[in-house]
PLY file of the C-alpha trace (Angstrom):
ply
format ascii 1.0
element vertex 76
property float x
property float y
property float z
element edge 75
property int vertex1
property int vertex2
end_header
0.00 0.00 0.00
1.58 3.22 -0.88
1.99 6.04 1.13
0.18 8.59 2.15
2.37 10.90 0.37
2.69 8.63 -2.52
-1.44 8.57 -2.70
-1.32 11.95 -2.96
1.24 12.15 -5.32
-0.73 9.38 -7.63
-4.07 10.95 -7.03
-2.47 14.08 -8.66
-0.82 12.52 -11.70
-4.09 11.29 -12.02
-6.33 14.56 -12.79
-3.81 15.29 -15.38
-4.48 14.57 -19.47
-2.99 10.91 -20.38
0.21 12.34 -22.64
1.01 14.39 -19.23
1.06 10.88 -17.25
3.28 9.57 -19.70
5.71 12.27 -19.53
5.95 12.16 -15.96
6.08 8.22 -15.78
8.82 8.47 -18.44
10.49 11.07 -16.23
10.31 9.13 -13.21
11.59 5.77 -14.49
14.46 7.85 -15.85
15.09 9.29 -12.49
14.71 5.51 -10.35
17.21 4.39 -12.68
19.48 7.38 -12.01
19.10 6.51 -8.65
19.74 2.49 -8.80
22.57 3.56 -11.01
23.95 5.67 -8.44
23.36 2.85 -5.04
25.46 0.63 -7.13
27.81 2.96 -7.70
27.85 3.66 -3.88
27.48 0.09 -2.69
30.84 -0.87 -5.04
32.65 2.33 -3.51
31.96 1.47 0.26
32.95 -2.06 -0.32
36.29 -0.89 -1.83
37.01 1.87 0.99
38.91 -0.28 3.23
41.15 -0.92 0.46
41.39 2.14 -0.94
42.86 3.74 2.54
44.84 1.19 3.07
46.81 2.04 -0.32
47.16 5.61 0.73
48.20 4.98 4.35
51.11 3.20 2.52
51.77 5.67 -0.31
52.01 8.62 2.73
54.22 5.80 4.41
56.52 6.02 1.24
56.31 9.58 0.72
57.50 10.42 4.21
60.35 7.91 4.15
61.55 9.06 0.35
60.88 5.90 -1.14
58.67 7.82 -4.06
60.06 10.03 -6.96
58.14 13.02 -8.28
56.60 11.97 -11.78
57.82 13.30 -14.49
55.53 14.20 -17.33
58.13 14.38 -19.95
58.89 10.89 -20.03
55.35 10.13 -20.67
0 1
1 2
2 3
3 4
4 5
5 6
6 7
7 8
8 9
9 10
10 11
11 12
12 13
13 14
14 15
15 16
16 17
17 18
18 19
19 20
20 21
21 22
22 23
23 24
24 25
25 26
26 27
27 28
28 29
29 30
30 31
31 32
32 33
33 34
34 35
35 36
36 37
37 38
38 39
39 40
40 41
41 42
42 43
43 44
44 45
45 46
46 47
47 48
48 49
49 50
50 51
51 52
52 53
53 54
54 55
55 56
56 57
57 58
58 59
59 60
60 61
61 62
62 63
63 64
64 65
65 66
66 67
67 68
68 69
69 70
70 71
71 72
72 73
73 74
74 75
């Protein structure tokens, strides 16, 4: 059962002309899948974080103890 907001929301998309409906239903299953798209992305990110800081609390590691060089973009 939807919400209340959600009734509200449907009861309103309702009163409007059928092409309107379609517009917005268009627009709104363009937006959910924006929004899976975009908890996917997050879910892979948080899974990787660990990771991720672990690599940089080494690369400080080796930039404090001069183990690193400064890149040079000429050789590339």
């Amino acid at each position: 059962m939807p919400s209340s907001t959600m009734a509200t929301i449907i009861k309103m998309i309702e009163l409007l002309p059928e092409n309107q409906q379609e517009n917005i239903a268009a627009h709104l299953r363009e937006y959910i899948a924006d929004l899976e798209d975009e908890i996917g992305w997050d879910n892979k990110f948080r899974d990787t974080q660990s990771k991720l800081s672990k690599i940089a609390k080494g690369i400080r590691k080796e930039i404090s103890e001069g183990k690193t060089q400064e890149f040079n973009y000429e050789k590339l």
